[in-house]
PDBQT receptor file of N, H, CA, C and O in Angstrom, charges set to zero:
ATOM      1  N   UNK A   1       0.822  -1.190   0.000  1.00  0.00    +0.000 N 
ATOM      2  CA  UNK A   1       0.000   0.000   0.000  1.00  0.00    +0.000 C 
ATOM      3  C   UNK A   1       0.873   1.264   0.000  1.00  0.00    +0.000 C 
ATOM      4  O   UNK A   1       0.490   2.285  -0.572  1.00  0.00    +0.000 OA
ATOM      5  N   UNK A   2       2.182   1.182   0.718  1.00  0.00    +0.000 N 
ATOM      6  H   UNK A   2       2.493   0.353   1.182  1.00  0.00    +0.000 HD
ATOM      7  CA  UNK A   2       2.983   2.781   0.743  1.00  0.00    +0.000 C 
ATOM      8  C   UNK A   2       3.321   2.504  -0.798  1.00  0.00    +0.000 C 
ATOM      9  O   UNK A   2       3.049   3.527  -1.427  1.00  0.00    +0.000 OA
ATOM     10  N   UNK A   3       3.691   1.750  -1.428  1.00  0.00    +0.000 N 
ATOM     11  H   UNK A   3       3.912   0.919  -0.917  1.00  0.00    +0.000 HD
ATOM     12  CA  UNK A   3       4.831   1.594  -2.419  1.00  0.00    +0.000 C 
ATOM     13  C   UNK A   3       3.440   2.553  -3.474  1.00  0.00    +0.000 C 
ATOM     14  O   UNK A   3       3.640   3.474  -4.266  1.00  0.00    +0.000 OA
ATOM     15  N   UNK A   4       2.338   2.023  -3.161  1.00  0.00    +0.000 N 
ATOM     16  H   UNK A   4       2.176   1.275  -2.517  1.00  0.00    +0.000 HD
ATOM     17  CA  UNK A   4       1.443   2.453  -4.017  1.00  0.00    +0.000 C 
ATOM     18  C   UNK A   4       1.164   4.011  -4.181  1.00  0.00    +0.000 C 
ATOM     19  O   UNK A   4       1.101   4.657  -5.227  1.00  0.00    +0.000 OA
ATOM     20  N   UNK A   5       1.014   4.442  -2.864  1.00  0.00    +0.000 N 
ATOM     21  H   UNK A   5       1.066   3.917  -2.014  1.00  0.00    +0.000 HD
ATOM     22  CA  UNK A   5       0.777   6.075  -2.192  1.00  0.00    +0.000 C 
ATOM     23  C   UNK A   5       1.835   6.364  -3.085  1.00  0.00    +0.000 C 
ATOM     24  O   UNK A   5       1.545   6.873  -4.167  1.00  0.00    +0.000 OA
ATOM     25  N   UNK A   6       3.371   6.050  -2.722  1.00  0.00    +0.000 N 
ATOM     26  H   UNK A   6       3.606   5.637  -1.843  1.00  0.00    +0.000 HD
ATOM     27  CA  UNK A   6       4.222   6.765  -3.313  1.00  0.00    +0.000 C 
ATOM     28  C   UNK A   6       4.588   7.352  -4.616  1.00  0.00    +0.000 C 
ATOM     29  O   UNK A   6       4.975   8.471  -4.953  1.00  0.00    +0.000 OA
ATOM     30  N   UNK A   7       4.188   5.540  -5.653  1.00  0.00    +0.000 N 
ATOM     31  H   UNK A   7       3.873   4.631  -5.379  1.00  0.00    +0.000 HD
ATOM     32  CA  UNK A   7       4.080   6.091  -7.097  1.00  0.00    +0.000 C 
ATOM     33  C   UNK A   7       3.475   6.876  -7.178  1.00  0.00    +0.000 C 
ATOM     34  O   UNK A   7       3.967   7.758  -7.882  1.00  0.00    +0.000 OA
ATOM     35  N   UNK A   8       2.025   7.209  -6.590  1.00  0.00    +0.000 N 
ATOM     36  H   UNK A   8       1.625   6.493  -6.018  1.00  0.00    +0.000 HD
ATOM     37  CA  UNK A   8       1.154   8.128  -7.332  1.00  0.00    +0.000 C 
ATOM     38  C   UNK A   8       1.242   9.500  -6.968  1.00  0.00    +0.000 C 
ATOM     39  O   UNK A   8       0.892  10.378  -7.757  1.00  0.00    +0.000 OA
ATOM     40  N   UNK A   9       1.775   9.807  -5.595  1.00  0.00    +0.000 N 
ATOM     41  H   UNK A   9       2.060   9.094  -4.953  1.00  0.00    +0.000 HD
ATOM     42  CA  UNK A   9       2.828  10.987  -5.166  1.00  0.00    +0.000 C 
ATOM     43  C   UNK A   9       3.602  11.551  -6.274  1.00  0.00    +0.000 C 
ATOM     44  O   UNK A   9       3.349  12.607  -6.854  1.00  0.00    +0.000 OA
ATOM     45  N   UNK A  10       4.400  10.888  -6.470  1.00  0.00    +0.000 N 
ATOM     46  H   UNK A  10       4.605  10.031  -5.999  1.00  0.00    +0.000 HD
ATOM     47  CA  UNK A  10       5.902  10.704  -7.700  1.00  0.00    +0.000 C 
ATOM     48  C   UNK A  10       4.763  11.379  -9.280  1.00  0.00    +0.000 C 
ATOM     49  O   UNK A  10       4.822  12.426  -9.924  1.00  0.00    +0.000 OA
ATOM     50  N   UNK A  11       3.979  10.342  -9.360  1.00  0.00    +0.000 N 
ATOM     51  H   UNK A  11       3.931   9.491  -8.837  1.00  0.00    +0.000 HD
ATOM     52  CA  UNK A  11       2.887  11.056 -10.546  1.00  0.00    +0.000 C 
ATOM     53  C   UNK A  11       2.824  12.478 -10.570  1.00  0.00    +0.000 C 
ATOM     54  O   UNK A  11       3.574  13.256 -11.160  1.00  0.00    +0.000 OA
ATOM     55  N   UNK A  12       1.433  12.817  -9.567  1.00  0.00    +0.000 N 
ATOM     56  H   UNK A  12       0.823  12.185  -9.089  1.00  0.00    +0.000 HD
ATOM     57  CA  UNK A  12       1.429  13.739  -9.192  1.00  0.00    +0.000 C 
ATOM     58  C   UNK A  12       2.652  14.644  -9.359  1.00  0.00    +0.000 C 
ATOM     59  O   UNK A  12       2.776  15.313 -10.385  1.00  0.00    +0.000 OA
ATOM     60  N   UNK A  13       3.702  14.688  -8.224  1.00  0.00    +0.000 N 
ATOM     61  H   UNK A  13       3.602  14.145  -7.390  1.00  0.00    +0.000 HD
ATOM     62  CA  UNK A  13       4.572  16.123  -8.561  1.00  0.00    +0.000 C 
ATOM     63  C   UNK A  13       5.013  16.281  -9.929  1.00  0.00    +0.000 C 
ATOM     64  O   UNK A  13       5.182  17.368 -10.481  1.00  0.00    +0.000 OA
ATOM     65  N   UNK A  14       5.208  15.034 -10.499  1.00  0.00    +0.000 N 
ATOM     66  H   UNK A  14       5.071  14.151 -10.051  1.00  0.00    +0.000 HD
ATOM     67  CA  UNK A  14       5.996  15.240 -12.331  1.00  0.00    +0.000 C 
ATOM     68  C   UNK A  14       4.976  15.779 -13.285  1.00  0.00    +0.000 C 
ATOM     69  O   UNK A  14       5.357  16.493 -14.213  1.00  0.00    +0.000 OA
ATOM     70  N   UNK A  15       3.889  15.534 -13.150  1.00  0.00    +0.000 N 
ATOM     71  H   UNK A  15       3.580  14.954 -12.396  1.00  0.00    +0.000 HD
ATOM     72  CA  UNK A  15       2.294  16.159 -13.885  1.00  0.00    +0.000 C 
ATOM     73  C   UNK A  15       2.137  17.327 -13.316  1.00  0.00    +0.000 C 
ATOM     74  O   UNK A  15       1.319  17.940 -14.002  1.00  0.00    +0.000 OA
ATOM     75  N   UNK A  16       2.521  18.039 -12.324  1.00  0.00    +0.000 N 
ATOM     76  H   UNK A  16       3.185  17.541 -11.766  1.00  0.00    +0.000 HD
ATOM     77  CA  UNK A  16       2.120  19.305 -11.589  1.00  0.00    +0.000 C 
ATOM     78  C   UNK A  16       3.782  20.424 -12.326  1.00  0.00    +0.000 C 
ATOM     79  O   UNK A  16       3.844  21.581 -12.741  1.00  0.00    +0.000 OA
ATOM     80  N   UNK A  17       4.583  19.601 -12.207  1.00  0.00    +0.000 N 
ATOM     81  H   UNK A  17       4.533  18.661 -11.869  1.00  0.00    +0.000 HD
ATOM     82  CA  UNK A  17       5.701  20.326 -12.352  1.00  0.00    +0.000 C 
ATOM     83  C   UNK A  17       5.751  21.430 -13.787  1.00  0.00    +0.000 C 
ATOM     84  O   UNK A  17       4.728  21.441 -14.472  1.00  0.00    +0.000 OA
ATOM     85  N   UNK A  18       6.601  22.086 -14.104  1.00  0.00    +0.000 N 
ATOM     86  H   UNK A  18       7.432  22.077 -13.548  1.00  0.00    +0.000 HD
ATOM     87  CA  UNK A  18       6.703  23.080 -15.216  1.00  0.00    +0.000 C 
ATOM     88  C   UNK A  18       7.942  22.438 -16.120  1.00  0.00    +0.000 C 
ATOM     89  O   UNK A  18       8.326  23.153 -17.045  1.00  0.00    +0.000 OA
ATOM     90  N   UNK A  19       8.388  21.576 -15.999  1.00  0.00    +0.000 N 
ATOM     91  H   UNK A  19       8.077  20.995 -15.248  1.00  0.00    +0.000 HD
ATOM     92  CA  UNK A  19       9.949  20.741 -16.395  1.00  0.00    +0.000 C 
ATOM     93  C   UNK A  19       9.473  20.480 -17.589  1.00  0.00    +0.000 C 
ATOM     94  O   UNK A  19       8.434  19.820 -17.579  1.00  0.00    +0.000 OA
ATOM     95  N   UNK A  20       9.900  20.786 -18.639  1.00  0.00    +0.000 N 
ATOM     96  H   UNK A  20      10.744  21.322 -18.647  1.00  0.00    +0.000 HD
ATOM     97  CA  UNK A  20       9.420  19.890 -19.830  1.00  0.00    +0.000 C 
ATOM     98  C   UNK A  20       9.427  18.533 -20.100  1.00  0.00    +0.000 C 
ATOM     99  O   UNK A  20       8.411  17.897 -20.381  1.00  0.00    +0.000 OA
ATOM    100  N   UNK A  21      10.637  18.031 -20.017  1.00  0.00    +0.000 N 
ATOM    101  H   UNK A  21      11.462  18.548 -19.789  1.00  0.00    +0.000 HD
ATOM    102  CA  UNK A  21      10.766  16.413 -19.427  1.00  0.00    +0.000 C 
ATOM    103  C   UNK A  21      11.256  16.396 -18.071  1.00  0.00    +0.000 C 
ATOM    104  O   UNK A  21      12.467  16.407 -17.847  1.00  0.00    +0.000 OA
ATOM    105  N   UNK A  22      10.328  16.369 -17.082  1.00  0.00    +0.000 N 
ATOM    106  H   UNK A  22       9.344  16.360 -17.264  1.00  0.00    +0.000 HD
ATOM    107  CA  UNK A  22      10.376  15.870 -15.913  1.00  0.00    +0.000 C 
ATOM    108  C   UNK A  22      10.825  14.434 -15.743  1.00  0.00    +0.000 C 
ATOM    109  O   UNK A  22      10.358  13.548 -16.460  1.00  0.00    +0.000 OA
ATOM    110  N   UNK A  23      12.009  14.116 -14.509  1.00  0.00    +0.000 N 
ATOM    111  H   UNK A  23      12.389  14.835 -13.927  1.00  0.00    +0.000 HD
ATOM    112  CA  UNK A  23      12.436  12.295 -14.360  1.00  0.00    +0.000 C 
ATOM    113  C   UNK A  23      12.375  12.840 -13.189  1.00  0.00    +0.000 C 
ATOM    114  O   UNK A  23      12.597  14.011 -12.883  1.00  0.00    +0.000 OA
ATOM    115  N   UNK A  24      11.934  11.581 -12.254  1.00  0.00    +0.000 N 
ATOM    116  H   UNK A  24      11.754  10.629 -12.503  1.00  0.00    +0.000 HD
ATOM    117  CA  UNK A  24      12.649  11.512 -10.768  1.00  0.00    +0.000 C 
ATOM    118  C   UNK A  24      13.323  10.210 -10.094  1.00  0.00    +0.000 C 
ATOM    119  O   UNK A  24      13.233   9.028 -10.427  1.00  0.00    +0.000 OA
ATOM    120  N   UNK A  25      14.156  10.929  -8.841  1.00  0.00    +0.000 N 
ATOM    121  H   UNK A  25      14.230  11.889  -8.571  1.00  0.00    +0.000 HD
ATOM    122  CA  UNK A  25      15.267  10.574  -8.933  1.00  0.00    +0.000 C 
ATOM    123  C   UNK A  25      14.821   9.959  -7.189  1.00  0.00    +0.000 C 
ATOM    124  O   UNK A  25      14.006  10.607  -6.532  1.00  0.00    +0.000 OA
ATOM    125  N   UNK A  26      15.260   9.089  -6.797  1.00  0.00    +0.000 N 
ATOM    126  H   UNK A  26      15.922   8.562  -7.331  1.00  0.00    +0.000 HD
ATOM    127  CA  UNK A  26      15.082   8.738  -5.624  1.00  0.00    +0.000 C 
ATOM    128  C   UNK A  26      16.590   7.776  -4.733  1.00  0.00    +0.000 C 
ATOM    129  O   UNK A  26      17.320   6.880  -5.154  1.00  0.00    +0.000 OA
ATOM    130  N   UNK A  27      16.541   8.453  -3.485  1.00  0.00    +0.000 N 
ATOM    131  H   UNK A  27      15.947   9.181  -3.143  1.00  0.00    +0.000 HD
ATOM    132  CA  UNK A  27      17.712   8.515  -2.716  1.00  0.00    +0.000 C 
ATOM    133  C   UNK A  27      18.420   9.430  -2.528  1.00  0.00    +0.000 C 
ATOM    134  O   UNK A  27      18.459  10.334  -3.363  1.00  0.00    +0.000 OA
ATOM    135  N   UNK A  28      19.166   9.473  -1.417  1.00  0.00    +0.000 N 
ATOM    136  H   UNK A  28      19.134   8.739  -0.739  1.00  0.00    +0.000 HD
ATOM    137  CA  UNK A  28      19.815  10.688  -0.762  1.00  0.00    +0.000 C 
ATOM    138  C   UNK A  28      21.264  11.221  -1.807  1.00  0.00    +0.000 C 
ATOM    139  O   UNK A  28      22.350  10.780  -2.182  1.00  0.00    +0.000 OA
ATOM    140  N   UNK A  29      20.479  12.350  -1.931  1.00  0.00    +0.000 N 
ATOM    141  H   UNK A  29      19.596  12.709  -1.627  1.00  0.00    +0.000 HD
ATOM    142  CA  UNK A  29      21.827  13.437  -2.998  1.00  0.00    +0.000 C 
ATOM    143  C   UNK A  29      21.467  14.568  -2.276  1.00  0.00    +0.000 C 
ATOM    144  O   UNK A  29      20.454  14.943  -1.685  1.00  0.00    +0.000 OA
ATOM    145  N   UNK A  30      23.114  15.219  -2.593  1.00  0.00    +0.000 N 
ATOM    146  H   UNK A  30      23.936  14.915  -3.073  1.00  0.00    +0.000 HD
ATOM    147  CA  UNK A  30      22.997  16.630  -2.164  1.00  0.00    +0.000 C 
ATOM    148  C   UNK A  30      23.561  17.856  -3.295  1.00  0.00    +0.000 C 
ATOM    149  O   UNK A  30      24.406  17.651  -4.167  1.00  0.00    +0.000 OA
ATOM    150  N   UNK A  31      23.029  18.850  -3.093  1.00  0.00    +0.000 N 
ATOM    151  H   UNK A  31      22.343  19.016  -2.385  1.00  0.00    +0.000 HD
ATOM    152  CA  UNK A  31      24.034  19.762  -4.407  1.00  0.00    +0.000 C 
ATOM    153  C   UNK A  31      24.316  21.139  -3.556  1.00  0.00    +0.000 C 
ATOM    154  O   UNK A  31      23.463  21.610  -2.803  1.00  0.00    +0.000 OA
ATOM    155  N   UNK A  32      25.739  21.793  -3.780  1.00  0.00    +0.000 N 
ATOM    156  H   UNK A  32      26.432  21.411  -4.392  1.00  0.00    +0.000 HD
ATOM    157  CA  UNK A  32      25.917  22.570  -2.670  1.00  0.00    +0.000 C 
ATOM    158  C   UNK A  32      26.094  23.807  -3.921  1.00  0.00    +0.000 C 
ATOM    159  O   UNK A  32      26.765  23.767  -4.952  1.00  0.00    +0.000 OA
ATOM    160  N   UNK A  33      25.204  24.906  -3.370  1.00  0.00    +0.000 N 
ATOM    161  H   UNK A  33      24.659  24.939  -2.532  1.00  0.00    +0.000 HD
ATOM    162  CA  UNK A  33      25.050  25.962  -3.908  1.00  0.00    +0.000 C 
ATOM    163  C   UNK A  33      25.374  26.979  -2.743  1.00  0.00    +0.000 C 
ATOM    164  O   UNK A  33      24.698  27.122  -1.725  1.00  0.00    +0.000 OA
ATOM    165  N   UNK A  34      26.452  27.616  -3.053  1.00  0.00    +0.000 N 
ATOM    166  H   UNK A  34      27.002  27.500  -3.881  1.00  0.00    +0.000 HD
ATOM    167  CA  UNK A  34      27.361  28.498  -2.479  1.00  0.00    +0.000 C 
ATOM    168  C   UNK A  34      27.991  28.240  -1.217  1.00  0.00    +0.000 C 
ATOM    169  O   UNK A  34      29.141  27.815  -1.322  1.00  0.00    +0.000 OA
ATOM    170  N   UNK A  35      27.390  28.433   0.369  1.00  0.00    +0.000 N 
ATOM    171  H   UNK A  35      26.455  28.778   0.454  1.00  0.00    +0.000 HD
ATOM    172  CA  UNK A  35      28.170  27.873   0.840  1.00  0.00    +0.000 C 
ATOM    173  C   UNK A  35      27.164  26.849   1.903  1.00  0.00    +0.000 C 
ATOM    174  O   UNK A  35      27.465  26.557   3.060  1.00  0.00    +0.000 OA
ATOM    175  N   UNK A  36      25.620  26.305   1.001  1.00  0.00    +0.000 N 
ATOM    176  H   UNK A  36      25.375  26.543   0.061  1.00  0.00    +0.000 HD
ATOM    177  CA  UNK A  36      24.835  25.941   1.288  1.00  0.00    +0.000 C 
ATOM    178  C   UNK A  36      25.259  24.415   0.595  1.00  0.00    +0.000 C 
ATOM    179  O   UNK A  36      25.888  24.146  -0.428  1.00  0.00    +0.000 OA
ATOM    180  N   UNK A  37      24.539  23.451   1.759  1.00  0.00    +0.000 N 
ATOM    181  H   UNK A  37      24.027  23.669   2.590  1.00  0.00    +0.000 HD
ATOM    182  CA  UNK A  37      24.480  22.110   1.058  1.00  0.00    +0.000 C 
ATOM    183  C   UNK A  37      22.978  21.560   0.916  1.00  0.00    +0.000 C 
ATOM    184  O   UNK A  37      22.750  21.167   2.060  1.00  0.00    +0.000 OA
ATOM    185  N   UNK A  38      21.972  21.344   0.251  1.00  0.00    +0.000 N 
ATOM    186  H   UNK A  38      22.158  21.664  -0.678  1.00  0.00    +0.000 HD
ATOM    187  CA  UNK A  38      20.920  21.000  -0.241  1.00  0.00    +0.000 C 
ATOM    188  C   UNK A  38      20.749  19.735  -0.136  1.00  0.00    +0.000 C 
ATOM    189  O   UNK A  38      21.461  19.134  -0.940  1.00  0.00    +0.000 OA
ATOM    190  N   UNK A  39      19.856  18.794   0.767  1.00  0.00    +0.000 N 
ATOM    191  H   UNK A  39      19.278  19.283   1.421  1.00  0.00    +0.000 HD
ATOM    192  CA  UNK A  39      19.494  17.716   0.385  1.00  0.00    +0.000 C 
ATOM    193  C   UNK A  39      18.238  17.139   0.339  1.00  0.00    +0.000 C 
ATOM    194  O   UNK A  39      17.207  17.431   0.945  1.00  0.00    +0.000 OA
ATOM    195  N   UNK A  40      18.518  16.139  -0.597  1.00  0.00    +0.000 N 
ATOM    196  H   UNK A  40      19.356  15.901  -1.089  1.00  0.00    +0.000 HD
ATOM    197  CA  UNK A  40      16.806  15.411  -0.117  1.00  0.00    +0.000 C 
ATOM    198  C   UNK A  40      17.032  14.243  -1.039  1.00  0.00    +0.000 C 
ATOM    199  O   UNK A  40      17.932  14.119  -1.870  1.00  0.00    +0.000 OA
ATOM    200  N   UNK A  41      15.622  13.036  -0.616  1.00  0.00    +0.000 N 
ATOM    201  H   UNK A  41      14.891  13.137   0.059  1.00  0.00    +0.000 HD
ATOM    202  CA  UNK A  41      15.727  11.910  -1.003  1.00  0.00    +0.000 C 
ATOM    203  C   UNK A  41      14.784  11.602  -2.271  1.00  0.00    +0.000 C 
ATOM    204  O   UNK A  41      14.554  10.514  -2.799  1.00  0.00    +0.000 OA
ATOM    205  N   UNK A  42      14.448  12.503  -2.504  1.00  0.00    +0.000 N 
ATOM    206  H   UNK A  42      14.635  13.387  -2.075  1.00  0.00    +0.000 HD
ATOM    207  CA  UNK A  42      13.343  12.368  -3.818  1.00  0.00    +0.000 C 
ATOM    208  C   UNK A  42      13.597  13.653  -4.732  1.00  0.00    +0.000 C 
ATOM    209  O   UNK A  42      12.945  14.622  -4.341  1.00  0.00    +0.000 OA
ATOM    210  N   UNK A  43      14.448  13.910  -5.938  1.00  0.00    +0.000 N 
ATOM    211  H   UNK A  43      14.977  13.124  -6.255  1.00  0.00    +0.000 HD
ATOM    212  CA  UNK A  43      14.896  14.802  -6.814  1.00  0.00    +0.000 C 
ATOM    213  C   UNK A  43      13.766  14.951  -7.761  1.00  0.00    +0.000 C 
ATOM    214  O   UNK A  43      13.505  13.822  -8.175  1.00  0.00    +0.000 OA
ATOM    215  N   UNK A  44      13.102  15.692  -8.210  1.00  0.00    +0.000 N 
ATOM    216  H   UNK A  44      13.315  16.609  -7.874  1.00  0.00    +0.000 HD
ATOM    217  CA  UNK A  44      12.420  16.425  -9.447  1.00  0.00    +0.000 C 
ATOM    218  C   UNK A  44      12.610  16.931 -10.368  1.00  0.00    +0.000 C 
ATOM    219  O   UNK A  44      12.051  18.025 -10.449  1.00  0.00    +0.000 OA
ATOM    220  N   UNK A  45      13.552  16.457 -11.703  1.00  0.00    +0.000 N 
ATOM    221  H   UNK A  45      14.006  15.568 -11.637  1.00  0.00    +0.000 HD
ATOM    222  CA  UNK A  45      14.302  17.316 -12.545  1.00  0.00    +0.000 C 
ATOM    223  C   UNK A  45      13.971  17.274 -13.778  1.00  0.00    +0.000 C 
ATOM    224  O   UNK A  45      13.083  16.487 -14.108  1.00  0.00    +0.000 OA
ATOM    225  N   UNK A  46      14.478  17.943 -14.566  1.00  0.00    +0.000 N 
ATOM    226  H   UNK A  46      15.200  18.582 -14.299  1.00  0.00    +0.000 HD
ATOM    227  CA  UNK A  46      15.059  18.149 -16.347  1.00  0.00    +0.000 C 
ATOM    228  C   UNK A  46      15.571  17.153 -16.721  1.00  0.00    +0.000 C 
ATOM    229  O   UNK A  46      16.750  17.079 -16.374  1.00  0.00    +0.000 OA
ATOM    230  N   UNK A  47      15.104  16.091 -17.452  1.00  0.00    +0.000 N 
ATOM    231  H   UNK A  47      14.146  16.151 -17.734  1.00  0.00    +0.000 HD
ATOM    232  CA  UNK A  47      15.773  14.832 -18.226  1.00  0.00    +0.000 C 
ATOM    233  C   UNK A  47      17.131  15.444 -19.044  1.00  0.00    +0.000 C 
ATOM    234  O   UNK A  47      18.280  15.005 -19.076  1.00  0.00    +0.000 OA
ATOM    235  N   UNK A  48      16.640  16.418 -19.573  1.00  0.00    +0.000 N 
ATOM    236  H   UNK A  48      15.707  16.775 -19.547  1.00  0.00    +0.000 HD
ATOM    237  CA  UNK A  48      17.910  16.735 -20.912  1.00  0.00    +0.000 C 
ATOM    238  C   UNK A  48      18.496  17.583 -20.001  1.00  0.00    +0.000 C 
ATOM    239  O   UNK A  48      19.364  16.712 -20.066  1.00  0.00    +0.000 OA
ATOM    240  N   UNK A  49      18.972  18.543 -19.082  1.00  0.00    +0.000 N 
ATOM    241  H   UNK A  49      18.267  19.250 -19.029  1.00  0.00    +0.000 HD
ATOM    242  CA  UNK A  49      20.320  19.189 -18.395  1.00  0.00    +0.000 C 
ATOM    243  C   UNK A  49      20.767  17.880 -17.426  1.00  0.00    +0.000 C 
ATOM    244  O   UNK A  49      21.969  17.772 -17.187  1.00  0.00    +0.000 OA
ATOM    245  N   UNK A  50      19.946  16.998 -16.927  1.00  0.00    +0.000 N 
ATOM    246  H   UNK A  50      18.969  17.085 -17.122  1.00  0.00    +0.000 HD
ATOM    247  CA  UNK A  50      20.337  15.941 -15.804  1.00  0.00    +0.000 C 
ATOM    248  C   UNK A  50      19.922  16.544 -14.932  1.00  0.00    +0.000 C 
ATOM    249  O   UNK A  50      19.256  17.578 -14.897  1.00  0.00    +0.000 OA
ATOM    250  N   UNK A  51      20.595  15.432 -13.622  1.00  0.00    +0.000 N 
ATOM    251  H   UNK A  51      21.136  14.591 -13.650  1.00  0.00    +0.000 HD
ATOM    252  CA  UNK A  51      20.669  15.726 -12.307  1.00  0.00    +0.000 C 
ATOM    253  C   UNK A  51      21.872  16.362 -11.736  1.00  0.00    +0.000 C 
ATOM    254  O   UNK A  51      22.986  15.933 -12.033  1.00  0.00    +0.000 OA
ATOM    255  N   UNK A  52      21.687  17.531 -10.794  1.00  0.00    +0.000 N 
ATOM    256  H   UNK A  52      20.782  17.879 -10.552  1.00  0.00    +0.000 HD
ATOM    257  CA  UNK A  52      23.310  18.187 -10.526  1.00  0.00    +0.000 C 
ATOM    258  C   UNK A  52      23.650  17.702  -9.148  1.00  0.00    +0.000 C 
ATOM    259  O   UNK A  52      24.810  17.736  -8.738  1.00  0.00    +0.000 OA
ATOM    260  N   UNK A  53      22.428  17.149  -8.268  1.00  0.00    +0.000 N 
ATOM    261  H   UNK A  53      21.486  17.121  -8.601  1.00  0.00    +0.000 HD
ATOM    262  CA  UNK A  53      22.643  16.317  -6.879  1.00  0.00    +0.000 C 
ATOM    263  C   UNK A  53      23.330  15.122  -7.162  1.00  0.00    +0.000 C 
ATOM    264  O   UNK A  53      22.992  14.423  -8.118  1.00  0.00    +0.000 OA
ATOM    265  N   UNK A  54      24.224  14.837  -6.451  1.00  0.00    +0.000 N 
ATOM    266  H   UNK A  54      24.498  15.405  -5.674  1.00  0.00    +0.000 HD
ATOM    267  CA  UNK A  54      24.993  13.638  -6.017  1.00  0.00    +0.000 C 
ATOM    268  C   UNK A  54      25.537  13.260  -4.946  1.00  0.00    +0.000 C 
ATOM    269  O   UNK A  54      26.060  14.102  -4.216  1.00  0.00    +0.000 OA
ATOM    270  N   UNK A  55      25.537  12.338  -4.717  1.00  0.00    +0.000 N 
ATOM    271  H   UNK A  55      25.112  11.654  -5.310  1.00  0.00    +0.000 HD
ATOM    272  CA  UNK A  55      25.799  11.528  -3.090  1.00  0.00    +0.000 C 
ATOM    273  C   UNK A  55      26.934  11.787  -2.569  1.00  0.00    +0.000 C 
ATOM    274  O   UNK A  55      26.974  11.715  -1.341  1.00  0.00    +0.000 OA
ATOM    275  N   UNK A  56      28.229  12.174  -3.316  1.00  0.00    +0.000 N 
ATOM    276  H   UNK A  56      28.196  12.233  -4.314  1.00  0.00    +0.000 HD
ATOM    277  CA  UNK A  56      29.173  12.704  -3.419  1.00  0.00    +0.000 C 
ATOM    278  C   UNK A  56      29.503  13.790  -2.488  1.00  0.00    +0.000 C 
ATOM    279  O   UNK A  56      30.565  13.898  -1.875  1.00  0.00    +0.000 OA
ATOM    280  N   UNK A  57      28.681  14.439  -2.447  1.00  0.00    +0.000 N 
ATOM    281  H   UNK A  57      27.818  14.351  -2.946  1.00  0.00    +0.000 HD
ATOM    282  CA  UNK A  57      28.431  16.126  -1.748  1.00  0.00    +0.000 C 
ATOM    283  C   UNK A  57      27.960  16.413  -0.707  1.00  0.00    +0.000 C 
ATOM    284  O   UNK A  57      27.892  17.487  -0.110  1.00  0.00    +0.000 OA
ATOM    285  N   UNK A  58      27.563  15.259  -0.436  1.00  0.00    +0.000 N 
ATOM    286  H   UNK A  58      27.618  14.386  -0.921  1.00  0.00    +0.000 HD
ATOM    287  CA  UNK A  58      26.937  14.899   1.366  1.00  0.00    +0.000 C 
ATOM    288  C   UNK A  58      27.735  14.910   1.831  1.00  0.00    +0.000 C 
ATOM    289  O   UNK A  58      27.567  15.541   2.875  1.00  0.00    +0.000 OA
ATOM    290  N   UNK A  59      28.980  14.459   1.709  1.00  0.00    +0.000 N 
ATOM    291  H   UNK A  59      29.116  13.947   0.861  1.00  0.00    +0.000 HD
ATOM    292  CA  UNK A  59      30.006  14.615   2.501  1.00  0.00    +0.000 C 
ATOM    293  C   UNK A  59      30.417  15.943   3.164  1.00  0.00    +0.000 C 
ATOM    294  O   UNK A  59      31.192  15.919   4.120  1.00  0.00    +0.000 OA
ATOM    295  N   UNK A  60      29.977  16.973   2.742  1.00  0.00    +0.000 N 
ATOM    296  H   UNK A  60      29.347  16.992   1.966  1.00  0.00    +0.000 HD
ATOM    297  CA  UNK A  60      30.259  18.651   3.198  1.00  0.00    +0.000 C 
ATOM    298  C   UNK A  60      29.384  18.841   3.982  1.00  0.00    +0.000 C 
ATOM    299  O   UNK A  60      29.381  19.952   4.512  1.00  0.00    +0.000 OA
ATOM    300  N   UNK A  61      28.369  17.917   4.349  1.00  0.00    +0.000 N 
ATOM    301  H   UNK A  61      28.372  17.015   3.919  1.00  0.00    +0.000 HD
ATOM    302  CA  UNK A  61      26.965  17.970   5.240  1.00  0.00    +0.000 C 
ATOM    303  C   UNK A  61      27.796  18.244   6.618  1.00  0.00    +0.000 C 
ATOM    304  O   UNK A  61      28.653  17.361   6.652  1.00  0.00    +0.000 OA
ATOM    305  N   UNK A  62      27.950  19.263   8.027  1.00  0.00    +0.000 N 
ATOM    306  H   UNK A  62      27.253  19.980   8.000  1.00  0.00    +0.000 HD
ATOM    307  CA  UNK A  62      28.076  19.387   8.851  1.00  0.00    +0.000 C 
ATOM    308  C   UNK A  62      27.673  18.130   9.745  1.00  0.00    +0.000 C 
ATOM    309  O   UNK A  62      26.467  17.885   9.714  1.00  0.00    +0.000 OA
ATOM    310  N   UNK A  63      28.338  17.405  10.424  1.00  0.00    +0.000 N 
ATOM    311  H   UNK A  63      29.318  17.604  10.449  1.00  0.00    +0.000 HD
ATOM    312  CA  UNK A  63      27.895  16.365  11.574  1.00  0.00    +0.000 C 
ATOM    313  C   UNK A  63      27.444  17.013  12.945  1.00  0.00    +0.000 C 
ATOM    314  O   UNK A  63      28.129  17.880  13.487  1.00  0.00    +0.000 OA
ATOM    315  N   UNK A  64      26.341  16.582  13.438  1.00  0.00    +0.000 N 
ATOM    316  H   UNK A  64      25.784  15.877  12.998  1.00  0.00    +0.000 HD
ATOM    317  CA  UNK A  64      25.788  17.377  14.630  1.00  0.00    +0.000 C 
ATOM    318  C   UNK A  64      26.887  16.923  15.747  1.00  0.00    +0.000 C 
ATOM    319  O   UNK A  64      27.432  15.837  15.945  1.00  0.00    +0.000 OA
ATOM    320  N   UNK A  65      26.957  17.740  16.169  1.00  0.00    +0.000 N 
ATOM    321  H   UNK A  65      26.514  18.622  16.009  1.00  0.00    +0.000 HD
ATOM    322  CA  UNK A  65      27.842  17.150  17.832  1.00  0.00    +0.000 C 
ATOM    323  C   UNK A  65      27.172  17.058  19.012  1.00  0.00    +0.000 C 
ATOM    324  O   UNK A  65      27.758  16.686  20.028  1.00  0.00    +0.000 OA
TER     325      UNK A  65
């Protein structure tokens, strides 16, 4: 039943979106724009520029102490 909610979630935002070719992307990426790091586990993007999040970049993620 979640797996189900979710596809149709996933529907939803790619049919709502303004992307011309909308893909999504699922799992933890981050993309660091300036001296910000951005993350999340469900990406919403442009098929033809790609994805600029990568897992790669989490690594600059601050560890709580």
């Amino acid at each position: 039943m979640k797996t189900l909610i979710v596809l149709l979630s996933s529907l939803a935002i790619t049919a709502c979106s303004a992307i011309p070719d909308p893909k999504v992307s699922f799992g933890k990426k981050c993309v660091i724009t300036g001296d910000r790091v951005t993350y999340s586990y469900v990406w919403v993007y442009d098929g033809k520029t790609g994805l600029q999040a990568n897992p790669a970049d989490c690594a600059q993620i601050e560890k709580k102490k």
